[in-house]
DOFI-650200 format. One record per residue (C-alpha): residue number from 1; x, y, z; residue in three letters. Coordinates in pm, 1 decimal, always signed. Layout:
% DOFI-650200
PAMAR, NUM, X, Y, Z, ALA
...
***
This chain:
% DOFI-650200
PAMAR, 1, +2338.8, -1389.2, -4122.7, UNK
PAMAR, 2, +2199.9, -1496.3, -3752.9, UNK
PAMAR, 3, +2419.7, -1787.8, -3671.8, UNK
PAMAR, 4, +2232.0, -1922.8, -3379.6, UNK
PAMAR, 5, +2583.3, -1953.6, -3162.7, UNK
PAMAR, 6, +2648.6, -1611.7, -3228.2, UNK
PAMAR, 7, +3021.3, -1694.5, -3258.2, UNK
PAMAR, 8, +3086.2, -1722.8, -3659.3, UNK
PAMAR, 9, +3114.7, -1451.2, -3901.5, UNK
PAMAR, 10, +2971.4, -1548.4, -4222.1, UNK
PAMAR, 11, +3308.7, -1494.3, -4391.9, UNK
PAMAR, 12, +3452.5, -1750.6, -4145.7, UNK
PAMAR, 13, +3159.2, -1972.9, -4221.6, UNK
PAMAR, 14, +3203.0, -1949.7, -4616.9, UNK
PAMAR, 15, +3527.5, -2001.2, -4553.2, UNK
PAMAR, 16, +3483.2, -2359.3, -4405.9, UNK
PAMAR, 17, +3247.2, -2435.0, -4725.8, UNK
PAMAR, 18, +3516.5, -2348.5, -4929.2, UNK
PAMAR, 19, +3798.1, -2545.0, -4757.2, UNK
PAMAR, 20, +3603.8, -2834.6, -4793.7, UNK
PAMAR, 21, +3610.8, -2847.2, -5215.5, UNK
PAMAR, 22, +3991.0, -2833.4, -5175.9, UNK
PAMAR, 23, +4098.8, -3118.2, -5237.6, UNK
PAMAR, 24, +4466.2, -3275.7, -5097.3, UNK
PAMAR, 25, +4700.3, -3322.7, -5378.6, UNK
PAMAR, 26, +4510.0, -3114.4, -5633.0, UNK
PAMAR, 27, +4597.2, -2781.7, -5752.3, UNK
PAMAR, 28, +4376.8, -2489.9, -5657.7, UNK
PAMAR, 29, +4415.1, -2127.8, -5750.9, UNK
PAMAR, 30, +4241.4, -1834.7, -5614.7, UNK
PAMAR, 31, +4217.5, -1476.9, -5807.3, UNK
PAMAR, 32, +4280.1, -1165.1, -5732.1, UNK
PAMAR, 33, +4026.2, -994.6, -5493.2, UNK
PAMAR, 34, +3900.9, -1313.8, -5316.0, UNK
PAMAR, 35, +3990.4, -1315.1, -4953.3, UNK
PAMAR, 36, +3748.6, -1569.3, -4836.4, UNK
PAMAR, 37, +3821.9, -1803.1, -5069.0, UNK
PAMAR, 38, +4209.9, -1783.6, -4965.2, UNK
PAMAR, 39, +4060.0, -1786.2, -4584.1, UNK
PAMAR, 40, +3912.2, -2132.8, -4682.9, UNK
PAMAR, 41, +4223.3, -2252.4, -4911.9, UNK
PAMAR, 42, +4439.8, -2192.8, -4588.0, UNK
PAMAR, 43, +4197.6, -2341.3, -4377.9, UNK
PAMAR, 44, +4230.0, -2642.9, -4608.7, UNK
PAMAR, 45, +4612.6, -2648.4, -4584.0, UNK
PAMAR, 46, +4602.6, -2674.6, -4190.7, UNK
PAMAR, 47, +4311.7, -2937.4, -4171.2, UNK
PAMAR, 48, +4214.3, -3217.0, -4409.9, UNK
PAMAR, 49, +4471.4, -3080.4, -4745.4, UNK
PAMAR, 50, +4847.8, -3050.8, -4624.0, UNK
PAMAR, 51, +4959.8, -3153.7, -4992.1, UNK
PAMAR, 52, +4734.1, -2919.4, -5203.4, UNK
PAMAR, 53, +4934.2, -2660.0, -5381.4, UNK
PAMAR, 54, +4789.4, -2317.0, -5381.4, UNK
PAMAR, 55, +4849.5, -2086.0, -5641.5, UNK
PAMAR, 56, +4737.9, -1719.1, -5505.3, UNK
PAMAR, 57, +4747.0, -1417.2, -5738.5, UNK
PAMAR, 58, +4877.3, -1121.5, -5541.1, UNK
PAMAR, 59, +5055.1, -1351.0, -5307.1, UNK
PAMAR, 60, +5435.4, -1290.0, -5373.1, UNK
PAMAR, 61, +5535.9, -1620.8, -5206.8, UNK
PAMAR, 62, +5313.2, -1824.1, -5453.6, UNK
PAMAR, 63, +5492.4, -2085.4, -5640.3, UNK
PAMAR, 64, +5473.2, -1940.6, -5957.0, UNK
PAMAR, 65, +5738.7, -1672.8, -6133.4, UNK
PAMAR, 66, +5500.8, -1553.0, -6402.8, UNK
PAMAR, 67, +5203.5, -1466.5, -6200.7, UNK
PAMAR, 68, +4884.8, -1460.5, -6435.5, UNK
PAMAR, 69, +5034.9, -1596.2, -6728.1, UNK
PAMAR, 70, +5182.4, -1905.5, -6546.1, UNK
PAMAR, 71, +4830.3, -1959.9, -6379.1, UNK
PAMAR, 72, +4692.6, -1956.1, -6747.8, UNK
PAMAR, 73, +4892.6, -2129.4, -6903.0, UNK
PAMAR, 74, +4844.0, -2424.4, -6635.5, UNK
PAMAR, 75, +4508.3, -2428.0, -6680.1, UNK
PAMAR, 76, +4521.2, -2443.4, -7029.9, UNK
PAMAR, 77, +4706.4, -2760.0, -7014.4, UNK
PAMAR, 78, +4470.0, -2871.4, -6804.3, UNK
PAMAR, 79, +4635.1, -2886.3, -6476.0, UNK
PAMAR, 80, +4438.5, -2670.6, -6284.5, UNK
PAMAR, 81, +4193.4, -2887.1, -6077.5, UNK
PAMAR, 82, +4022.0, -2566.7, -5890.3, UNK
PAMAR, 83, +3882.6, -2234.4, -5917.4, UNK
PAMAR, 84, +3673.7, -1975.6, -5751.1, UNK
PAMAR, 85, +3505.2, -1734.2, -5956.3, UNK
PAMAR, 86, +3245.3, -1426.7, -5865.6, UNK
PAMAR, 87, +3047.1, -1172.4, -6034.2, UNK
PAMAR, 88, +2821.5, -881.2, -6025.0, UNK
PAMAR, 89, +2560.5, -1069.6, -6135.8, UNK
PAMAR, 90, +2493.7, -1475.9, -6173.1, UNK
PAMAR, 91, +2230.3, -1647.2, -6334.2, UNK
PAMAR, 92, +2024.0, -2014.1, -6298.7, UNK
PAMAR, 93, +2260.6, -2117.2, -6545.0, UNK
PAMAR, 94, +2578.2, -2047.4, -6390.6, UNK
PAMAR, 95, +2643.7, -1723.7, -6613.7, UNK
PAMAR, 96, +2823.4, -1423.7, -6460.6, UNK
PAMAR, 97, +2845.6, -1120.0, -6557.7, UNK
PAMAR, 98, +3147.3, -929.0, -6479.0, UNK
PAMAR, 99, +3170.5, -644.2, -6777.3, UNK
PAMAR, 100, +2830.8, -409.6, -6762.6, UNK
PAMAR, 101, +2472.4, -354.3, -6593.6, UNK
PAMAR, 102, +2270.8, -271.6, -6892.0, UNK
PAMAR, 103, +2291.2, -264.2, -7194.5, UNK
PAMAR, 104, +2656.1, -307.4, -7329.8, UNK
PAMAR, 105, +2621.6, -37.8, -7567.7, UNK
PAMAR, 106, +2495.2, +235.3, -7368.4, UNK
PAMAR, 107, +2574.7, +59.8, -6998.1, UNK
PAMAR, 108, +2411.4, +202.9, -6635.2, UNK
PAMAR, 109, +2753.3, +103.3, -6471.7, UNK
PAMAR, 110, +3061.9, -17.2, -6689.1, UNK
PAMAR, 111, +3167.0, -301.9, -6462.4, UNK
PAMAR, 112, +3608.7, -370.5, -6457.2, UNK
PAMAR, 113, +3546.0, -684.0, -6678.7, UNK
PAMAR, 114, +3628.9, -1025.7, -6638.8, UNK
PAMAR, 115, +4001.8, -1028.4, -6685.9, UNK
PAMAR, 116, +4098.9, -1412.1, -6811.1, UNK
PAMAR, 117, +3779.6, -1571.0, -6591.9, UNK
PAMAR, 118, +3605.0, -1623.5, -6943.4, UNK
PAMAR, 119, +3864.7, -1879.6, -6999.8, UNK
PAMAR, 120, +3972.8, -2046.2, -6645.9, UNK
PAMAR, 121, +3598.9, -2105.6, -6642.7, UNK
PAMAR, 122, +3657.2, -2351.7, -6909.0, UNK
PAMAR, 123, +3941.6, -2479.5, -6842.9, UNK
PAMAR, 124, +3963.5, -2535.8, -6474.4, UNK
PAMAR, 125, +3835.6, -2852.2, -6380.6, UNK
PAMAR, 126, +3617.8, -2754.6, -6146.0, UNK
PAMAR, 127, +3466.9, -2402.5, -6059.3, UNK
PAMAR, 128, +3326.8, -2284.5, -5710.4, UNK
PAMAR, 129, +3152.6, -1920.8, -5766.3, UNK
PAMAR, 130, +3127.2, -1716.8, -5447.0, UNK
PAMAR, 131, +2973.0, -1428.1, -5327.0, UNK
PAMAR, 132, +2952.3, -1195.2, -5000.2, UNK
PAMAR, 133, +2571.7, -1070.0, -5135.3, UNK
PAMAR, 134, +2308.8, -1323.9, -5230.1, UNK
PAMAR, 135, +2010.9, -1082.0, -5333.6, UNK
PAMAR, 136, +1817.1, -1027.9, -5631.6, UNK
PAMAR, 137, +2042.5, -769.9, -5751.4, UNK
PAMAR, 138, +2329.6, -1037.9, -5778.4, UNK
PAMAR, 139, +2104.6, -1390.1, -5850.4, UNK
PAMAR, 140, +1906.8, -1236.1, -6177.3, UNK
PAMAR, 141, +1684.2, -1456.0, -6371.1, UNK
PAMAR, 142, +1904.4, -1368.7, -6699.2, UNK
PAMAR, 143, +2260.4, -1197.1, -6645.1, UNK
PAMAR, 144, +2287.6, -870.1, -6895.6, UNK
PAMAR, 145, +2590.0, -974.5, -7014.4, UNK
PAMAR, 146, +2741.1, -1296.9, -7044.8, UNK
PAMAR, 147, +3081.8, -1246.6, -6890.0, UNK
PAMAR, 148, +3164.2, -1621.3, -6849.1, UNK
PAMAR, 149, +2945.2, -1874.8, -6973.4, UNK
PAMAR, 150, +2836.0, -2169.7, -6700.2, UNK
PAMAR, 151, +2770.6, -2470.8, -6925.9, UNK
PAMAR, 152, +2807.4, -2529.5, -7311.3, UNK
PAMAR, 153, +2847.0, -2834.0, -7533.8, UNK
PAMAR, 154, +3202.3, -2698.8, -7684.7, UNK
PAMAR, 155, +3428.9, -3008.6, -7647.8, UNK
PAMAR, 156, +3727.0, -2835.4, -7531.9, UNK
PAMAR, 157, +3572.3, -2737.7, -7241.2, UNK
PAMAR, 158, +3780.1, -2935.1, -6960.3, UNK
PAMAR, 159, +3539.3, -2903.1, -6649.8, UNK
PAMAR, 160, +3285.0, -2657.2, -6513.1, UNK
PAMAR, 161, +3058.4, -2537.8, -6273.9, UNK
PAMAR, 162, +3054.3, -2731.3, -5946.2, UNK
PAMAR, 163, +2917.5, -2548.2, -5631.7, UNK
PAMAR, 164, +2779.1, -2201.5, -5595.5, UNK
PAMAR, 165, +2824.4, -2065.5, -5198.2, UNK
PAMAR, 166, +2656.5, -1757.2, -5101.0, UNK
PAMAR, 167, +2605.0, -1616.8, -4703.4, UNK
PAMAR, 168, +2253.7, -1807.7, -4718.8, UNK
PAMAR, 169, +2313.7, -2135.9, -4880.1, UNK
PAMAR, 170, +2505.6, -2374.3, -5101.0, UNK
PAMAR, 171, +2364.8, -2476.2, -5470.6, UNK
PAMAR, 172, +2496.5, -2736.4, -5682.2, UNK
PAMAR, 173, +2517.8, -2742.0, -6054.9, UNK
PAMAR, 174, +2327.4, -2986.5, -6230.6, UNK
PAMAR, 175, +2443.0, -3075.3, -6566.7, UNK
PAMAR, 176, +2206.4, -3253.5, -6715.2, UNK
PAMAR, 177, +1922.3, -2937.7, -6680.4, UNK
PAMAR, 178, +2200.2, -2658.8, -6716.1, UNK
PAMAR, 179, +2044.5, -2539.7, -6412.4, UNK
PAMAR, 180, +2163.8, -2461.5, -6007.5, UNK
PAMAR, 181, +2027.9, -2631.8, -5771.1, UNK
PAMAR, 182, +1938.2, -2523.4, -5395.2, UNK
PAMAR, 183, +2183.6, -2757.7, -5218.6, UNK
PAMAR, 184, +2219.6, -2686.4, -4884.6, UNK
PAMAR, 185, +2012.0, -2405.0, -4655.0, UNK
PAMAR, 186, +2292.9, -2259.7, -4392.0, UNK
PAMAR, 187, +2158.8, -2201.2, -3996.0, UNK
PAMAR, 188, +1931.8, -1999.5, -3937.4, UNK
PAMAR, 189, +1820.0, -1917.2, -4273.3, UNK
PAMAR, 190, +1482.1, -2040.6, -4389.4, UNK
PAMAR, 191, +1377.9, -2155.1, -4744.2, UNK
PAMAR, 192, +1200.8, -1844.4, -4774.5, UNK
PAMAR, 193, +1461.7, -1610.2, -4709.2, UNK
PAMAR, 194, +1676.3, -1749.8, -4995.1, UNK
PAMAR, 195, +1318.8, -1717.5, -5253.9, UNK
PAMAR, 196, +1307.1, -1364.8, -5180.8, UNK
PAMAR, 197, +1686.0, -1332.6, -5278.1, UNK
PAMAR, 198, +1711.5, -1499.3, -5542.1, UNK
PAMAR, 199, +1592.2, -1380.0, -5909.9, UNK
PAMAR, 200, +1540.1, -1763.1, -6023.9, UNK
PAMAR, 201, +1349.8, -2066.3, -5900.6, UNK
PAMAR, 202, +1549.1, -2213.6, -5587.8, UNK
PAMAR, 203, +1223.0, -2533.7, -5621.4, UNK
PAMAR, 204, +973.1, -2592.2, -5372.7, UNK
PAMAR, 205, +1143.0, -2846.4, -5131.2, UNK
PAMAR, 206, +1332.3, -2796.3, -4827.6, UNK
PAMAR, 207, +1685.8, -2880.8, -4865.3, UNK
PAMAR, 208, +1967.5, -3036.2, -4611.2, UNK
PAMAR, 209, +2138.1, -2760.2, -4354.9, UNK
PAMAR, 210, +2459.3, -2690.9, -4435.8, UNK
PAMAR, 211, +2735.5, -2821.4, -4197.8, UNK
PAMAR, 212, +2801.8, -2660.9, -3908.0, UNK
PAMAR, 213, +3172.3, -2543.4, -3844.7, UNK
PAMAR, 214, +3281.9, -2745.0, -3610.1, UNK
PAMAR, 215, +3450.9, -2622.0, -3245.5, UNK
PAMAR, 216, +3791.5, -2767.8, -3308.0, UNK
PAMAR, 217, +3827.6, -2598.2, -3680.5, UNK
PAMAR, 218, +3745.9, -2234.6, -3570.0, UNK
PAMAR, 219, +4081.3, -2157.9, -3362.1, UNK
PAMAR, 220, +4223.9, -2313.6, -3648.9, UNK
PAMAR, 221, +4100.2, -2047.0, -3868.1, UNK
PAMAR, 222, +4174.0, -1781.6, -3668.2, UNK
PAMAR, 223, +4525.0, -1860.6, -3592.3, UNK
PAMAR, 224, +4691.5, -2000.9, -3836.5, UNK
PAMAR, 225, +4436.7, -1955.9, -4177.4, UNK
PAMAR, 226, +4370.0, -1577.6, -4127.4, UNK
PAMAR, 227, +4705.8, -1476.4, -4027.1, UNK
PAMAR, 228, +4871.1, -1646.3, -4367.3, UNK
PAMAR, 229, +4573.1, -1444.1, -4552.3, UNK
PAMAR, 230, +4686.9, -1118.9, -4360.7, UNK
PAMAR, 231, +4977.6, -1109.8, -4594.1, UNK
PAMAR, 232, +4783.7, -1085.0, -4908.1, UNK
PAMAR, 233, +4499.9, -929.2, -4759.2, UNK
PAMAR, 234, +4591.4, -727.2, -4468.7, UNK
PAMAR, 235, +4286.7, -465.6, -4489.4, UNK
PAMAR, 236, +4011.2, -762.3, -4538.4, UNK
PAMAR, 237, +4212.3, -935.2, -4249.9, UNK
PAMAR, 238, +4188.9, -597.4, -4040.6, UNK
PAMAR, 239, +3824.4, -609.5, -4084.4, UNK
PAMAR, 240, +3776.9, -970.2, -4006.6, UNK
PAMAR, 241, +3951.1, -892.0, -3675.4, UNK
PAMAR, 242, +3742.1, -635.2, -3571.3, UNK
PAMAR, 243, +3390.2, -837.2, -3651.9, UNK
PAMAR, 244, +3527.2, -1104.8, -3430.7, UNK
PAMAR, 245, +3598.3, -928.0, -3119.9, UNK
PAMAR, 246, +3236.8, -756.3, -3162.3, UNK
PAMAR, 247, +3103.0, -1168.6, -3124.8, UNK
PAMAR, 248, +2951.8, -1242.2, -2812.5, UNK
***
């Protein structure tokens, strides 16, 4: 993504996005395979959220004994305030799909399938999905399989769908349509970029830029966020490294 300072990776970048939906005080758990969104969890716990408590899957100094079942079982009793989520393939509605491309019965690619996200997408009170590709191939009009479902009038659901953060742009998640909404347009991408990315209508206005990351918060990132995330993610960390010292 051309960053016109030329000194920000976009997983950095995402990474400040993220820290700013944790909240301080509030619970926040982050799966298995989601670096960035630890990056920006960390990032949170240095800066504006010394009190939340993190609950990372994969991290063996995370405050929980029973690893998925504890997380589960928290949010089923509704104590877990936030969640990141991805998929292979998200729709306008906030579905993702995370089990096939295809059809399920005779599948082009079997996908490894959503593990419990079908429920902490219900029951987390909030939901941030993520991902590292923002194309047509991930944003589809209608996902081939409904994975997780984004919105639903079942009264036991506890929260939902909040913010969607790609490398080109922030949408929001408006409940009253059932629909995303193009939030935020990051620098140096135009509105035009993100319509020939995305599989569904991103609307015809141009929205706010997303916020830039500011000077202060990048050593922050790189010294004390991405060396905590080294432990659970020392290859991702490795790689992060190495894009760095290529910045001018």
């Amino acid at each position: 993504m051309p960053f016109p300072e030329e000194k920000v990776t976009v997983e950095e970048y995402m990474a400040y996005l993220i820290s700013r939906e944790v909240e301080d005080g509030k619970i926040t758990g982050v799966g298995t395979l989601s670096p960035v969104p630890l990056l920006g969890t960390l990032l949170a716990k240095h800066t504006h959220a010394p009190r939340a408590k993190l609950i990372v899957l994969g991290d063996e100094e995370a405050p929980i004994t029973e690893g998925s079942k504890e997380l589960f079982d928290l949010a089923q009793r509704g104590k877990l305030d936030l969640f990141f989520l991805s998929g292979a393939q998200i729709d306008g509605k906030g579905n993702i799909n995370l089990t096939c491309i295809g059809d399920y019965s005779r599948p082009k690619v079997r996908l490894p399938g959503g593990a419990g996200s079908a429920m902490l997408y219900y029951m987390s009170r909030r939901t941030v999905l993520f991902t590292l590709n923002h194309t047509k191939r991930v944003f589809v009009d209608k996902v081939d399989f409904v994975t997780s479902r984004g919105m639903d009038d079942y009264p036991w659901r506890v929260g939902g769908l909040t913010k969607v953060i790609t490398p080109l742009a922030v949408f929001s998640f408006d409940r009253d349509e059932g629909r995303m909404k193009l939030e935020s347009l990051h620098p140096g991408v135009t509105l035009d970029e993100v319509r020939e990315n995305t599989g569904f209508p991103v609307g015809e206005e141009a929205p706010t830029l997303s916020p830039p990351l500011p000077d202060e918060i990048l050593p922050i990132l790189r010294n004390k966020a991405l060396p905590s995330c080294e432990r659970v993610y020392p290859a991702f960390a490795k790689k992060l490294k190495e894009k760095i010292s290529r910045l001018s």
